[in-house]
N, CA, C and O atoms as a Tinker XYZ file with bonds, in Angstrom:
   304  protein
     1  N      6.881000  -18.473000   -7.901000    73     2
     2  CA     6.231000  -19.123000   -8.992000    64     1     3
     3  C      5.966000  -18.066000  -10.054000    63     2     4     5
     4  O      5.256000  -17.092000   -9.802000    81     3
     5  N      6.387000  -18.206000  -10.932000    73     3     6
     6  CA     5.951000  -17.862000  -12.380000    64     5     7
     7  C      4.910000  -18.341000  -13.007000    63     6     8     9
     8  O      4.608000  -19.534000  -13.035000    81     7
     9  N      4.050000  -17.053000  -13.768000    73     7    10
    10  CA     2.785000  -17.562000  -14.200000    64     9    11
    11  C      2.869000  -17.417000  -15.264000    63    10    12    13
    12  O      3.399000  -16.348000  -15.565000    81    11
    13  N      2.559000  -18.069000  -16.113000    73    11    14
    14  CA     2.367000  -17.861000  -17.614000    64    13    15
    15  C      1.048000  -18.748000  -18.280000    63    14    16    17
    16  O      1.091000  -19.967000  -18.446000    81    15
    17  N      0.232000  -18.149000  -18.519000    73    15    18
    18  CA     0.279000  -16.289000  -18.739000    64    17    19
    19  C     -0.266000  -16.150000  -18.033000    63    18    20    21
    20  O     -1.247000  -16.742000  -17.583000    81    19
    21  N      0.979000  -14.182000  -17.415000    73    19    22
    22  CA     0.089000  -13.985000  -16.816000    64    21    23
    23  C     -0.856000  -13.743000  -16.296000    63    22    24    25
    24  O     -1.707000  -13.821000  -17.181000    81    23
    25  N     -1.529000  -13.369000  -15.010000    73    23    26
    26  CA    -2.783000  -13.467000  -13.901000    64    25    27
    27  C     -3.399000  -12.255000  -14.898000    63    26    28    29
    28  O     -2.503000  -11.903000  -15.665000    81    27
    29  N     -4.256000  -11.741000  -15.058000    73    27    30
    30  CA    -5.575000  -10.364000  -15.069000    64    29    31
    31  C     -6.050000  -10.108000  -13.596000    63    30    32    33
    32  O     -6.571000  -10.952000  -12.867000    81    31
    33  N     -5.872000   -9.234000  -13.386000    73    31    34
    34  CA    -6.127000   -8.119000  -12.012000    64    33    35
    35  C     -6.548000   -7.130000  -12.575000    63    34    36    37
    36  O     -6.152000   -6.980000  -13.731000    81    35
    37  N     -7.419000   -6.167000  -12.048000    73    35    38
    38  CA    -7.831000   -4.634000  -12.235000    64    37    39
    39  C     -6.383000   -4.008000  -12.489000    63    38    40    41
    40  O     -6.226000   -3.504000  -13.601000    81    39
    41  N     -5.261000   -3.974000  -11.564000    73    39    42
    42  CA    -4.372000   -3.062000  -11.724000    64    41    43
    43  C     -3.110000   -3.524000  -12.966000    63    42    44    45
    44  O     -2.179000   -2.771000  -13.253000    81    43
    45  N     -3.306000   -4.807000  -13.552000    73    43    46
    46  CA    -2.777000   -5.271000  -14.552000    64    45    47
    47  C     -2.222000   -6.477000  -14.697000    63    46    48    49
    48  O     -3.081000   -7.272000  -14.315000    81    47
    49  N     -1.224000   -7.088000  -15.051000    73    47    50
    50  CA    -1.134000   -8.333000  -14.752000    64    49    51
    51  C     -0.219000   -9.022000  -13.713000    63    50    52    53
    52  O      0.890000   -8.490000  -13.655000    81    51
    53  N     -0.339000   -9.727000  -13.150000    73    51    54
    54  CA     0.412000  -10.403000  -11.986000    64    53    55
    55  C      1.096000  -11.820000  -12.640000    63    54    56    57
    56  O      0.561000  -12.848000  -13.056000    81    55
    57  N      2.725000  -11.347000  -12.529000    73    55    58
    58  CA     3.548000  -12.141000  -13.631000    64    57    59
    59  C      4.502000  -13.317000  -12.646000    63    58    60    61
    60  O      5.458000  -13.947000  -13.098000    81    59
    61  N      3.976000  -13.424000  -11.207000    73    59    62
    62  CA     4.908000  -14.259000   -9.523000    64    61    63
    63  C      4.368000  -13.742000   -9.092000    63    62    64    65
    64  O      3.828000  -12.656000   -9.301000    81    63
    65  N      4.397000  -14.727000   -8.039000    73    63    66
    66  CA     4.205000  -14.802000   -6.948000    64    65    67
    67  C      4.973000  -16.007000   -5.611000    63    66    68    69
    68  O      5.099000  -17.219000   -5.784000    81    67
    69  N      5.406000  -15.201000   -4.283000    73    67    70
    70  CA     6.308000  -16.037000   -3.644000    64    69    71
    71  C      5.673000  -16.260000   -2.345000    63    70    72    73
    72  O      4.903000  -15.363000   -2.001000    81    71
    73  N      5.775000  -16.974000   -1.766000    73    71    74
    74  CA     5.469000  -18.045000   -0.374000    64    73    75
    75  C      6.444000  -18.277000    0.818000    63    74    76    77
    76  O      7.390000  -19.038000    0.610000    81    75
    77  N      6.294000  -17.615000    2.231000    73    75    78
    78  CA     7.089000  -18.285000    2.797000    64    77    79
    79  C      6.026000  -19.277000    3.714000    63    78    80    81
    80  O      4.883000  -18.935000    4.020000    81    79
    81  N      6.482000  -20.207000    3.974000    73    79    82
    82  CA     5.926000  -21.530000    4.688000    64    81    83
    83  C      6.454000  -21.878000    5.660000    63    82    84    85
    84  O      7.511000  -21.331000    5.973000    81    83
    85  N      6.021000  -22.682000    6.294000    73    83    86
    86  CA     6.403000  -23.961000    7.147000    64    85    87
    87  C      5.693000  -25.486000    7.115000    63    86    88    89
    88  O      4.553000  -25.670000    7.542000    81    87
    89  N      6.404000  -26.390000    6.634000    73    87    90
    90  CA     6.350000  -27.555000    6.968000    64    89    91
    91  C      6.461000  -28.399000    7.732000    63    90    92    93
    92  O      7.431000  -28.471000    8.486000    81    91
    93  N      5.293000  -29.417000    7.718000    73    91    94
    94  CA     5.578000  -30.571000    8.914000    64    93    95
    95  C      5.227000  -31.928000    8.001000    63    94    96    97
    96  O      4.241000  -32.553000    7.608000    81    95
    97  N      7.065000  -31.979000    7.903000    73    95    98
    98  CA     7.540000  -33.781000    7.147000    64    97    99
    99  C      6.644000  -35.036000    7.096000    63    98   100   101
   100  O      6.154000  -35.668000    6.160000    81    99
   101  N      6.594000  -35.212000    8.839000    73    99   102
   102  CA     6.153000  -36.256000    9.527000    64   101   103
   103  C      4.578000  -36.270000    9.418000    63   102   104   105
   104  O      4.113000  -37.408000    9.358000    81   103
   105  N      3.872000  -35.475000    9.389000    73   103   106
   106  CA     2.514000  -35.150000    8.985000    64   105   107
   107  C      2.009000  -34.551000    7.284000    63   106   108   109
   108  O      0.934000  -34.127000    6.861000    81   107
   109  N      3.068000  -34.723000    6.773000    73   107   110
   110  CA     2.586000  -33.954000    5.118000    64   109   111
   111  C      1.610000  -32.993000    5.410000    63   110   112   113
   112  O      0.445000  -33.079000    5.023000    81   111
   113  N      2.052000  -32.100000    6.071000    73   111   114
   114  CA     1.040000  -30.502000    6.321000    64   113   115
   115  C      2.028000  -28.907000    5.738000    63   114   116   117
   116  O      3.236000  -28.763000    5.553000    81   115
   117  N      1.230000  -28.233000    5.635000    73   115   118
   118  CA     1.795000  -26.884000    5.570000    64   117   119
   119  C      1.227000  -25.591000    6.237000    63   118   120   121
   120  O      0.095000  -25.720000    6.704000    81   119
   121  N      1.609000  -24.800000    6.318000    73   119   122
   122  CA     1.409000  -23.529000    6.795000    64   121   123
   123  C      1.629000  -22.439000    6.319000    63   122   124   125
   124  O      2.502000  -21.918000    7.013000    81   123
   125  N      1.161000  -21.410000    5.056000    73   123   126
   126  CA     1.546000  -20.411000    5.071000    64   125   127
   127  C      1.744000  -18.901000    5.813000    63   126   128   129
   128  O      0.758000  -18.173000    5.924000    81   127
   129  N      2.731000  -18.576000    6.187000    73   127   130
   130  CA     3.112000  -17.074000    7.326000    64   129   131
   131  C      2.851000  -16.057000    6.210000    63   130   132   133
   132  O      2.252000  -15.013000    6.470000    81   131
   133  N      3.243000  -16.309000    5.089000    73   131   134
   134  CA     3.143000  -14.797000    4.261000    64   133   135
   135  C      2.773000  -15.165000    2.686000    63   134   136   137
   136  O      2.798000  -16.377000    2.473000    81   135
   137  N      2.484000  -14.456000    1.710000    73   135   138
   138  CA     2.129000  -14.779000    0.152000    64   137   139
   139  C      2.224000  -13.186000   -0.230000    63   138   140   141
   140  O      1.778000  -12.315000    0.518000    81   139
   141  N      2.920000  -12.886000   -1.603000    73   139   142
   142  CA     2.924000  -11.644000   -2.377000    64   141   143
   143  C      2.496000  -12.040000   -3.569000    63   142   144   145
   144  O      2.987000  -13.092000   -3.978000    81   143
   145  N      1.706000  -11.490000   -4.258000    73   143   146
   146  CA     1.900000  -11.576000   -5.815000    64   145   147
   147  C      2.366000  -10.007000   -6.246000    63   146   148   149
   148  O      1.999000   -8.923000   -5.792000    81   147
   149  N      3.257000  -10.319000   -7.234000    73   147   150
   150  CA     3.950000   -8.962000   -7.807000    64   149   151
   151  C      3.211000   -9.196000   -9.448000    63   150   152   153
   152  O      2.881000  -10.226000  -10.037000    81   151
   153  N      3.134000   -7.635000   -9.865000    73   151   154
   154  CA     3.097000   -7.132000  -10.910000    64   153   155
   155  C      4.454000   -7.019000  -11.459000    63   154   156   157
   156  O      4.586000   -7.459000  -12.601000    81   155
   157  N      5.196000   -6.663000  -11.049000    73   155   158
   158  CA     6.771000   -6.711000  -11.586000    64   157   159
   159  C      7.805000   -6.987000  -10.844000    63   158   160   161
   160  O      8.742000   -6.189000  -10.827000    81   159
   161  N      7.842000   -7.977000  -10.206000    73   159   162
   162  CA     9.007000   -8.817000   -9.171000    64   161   163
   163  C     10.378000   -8.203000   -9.219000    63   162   164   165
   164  O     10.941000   -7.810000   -8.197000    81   163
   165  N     10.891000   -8.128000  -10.380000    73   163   166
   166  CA    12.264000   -7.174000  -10.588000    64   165   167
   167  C     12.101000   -6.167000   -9.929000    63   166   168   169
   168  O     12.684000   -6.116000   -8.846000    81   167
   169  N     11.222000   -4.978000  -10.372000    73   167   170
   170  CA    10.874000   -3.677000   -9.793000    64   169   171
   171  C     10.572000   -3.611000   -8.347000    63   170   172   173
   172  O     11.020000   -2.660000   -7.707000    81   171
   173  N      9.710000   -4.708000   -7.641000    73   171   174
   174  CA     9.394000   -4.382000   -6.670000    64   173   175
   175  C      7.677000   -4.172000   -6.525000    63   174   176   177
   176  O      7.083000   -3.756000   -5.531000    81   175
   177  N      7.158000   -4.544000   -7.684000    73   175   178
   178  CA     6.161000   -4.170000   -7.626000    64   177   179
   179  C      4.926000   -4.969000   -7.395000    63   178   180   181
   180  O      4.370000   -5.683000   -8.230000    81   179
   181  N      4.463000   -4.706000   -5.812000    73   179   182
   182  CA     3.383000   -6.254000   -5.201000    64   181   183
   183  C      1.660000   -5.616000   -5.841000    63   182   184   185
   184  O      1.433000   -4.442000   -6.132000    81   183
   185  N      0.898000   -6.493000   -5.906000    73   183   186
   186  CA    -0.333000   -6.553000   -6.691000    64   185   187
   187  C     -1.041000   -6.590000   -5.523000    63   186   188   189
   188  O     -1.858000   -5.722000   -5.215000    81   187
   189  N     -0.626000   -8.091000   -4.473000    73   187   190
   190  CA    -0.839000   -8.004000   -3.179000    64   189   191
   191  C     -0.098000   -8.534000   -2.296000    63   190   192   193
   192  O      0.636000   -9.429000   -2.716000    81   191
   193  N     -0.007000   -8.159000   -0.655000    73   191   194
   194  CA     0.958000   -9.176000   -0.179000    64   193   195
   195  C     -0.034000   -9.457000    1.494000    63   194   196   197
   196  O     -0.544000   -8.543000    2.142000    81   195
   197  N     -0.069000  -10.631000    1.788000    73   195   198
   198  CA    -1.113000  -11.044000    2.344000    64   197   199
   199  C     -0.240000  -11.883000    3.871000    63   198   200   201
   200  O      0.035000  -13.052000    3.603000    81   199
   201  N      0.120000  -11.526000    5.085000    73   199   202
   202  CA     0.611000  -11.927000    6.281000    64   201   203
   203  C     -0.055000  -12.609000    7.200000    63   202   204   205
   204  O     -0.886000  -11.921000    7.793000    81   203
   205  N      0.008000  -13.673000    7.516000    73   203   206
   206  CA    -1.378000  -14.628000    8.101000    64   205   207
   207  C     -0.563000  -14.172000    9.966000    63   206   208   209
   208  O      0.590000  -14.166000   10.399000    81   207
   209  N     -1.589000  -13.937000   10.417000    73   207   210
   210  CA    -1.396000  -14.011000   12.070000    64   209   211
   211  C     -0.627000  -15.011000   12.516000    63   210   212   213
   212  O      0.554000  -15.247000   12.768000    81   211
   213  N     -1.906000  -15.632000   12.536000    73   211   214
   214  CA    -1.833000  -16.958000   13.364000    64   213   215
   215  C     -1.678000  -18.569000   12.191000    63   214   216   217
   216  O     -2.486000  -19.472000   12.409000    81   215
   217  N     -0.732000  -18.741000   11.158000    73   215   218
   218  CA    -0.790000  -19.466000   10.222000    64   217   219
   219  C     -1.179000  -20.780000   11.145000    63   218   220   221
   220  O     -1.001000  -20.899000   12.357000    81   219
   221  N     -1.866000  -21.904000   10.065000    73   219   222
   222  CA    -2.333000  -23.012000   10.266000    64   221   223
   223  C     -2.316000  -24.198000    9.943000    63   222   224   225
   224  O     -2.486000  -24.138000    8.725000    81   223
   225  N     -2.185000  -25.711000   10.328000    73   223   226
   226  CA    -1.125000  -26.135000    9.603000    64   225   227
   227  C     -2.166000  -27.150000    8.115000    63   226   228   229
   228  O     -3.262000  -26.832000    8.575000    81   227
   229  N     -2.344000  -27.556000    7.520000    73   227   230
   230  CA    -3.339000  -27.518000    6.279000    64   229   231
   231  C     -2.865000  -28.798000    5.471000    63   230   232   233
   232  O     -1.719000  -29.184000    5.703000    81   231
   233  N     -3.494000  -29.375000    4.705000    73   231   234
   234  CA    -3.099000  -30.565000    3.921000    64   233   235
   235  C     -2.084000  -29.677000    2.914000    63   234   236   237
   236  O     -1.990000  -28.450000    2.926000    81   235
   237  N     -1.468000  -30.453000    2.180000    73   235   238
   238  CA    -1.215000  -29.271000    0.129000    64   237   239
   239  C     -1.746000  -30.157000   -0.842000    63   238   240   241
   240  O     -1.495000  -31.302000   -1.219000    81   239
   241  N     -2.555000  -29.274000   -1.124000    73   239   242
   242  CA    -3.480000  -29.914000   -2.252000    64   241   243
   243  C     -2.739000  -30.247000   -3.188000    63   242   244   245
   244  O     -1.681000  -29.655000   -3.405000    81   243
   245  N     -3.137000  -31.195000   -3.866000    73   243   246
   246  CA    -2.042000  -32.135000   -5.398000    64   245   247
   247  C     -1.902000  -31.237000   -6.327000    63   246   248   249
   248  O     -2.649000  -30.259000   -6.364000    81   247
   249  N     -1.063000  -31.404000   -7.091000    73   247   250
   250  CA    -0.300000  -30.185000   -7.780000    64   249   251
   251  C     -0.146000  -29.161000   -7.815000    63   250   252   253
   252  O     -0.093000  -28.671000   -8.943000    81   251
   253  N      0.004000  -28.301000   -6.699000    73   251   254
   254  CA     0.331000  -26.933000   -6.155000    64   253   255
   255  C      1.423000  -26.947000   -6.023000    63   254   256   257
   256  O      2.118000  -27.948000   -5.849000    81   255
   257  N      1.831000  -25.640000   -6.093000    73   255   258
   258  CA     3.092000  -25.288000   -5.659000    64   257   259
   259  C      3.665000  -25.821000   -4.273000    63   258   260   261
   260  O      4.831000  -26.138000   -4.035000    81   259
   261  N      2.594000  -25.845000   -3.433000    73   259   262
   262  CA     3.176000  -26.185000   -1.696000    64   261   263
   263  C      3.121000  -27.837000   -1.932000    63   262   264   265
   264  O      3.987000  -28.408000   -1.268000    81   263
   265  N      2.505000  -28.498000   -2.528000    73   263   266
   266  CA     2.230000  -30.259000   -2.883000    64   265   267
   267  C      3.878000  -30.180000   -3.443000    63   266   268   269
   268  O      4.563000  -30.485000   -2.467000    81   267
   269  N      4.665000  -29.929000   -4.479000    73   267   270
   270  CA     5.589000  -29.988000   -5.102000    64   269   271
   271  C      6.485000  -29.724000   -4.247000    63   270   272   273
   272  O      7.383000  -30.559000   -4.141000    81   271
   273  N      6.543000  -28.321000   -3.243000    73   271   274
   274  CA     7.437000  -27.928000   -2.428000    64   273   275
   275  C      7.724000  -28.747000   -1.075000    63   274   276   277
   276  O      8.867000  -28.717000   -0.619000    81   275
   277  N      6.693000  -29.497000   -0.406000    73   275   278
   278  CA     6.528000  -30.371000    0.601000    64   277   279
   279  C      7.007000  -31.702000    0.146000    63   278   280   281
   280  O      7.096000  -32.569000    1.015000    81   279
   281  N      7.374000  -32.048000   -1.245000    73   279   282
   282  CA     7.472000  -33.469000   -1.421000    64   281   283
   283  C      9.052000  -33.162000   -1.513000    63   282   284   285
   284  O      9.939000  -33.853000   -1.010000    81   283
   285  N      9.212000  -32.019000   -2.236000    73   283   286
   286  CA    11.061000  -31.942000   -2.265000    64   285   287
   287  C     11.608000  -31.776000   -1.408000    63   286   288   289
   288  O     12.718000  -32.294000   -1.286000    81   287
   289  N     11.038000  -30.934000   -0.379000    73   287   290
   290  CA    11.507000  -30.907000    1.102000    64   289   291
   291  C     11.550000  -31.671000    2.163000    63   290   292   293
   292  O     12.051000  -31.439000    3.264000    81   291
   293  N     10.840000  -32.862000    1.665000    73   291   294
   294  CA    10.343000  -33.370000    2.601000    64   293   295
   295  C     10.770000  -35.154000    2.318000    63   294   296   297
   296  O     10.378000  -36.091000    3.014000    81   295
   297  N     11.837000  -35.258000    0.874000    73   295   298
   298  CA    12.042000  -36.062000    0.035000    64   297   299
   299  C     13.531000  -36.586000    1.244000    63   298   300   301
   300  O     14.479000  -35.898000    1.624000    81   299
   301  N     13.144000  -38.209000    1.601000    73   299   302
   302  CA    14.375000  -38.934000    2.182000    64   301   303
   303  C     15.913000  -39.386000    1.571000    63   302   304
   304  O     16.716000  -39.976000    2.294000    81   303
């Protein structure tokens, strides 16, 4: 996801950020395993990057990125 405009952080601005997930169709749930936000995505450059243990499986709140991503994925 692209932010515009972007985020304000102490270390400067955070311009993406990416998600890996897991979905469950049959239940409209999600789970995030991992989240980065980058300062400069080209470069390589993470702001933060955040690895969940034990991910959990969660509603997706309406108009989020994971609400949008669960309906296309999840689209018959």
């Amino acid at each position: 996801m692209t932010y515009a405009p972007p985020l304000d952080v102490p270390n400067g601005k955070v311009t993406s950020s990416r998600a890996v997930a897991m979905f469950d169709c049959a239940r409209r749930r999600v789970a995030t395993k991992e989240s980065v936000m980058y300062l400069n995505e080209a470069k390589g450059l993470e702001y933060r990057r955040r690895t969940i243990a034990k991910p959990g499986f969660g509603p997706a709140l309406p108009s989020t990125y994971a609400d949008v991503a669960l309906t296309h994925l999840c689209a018959k």
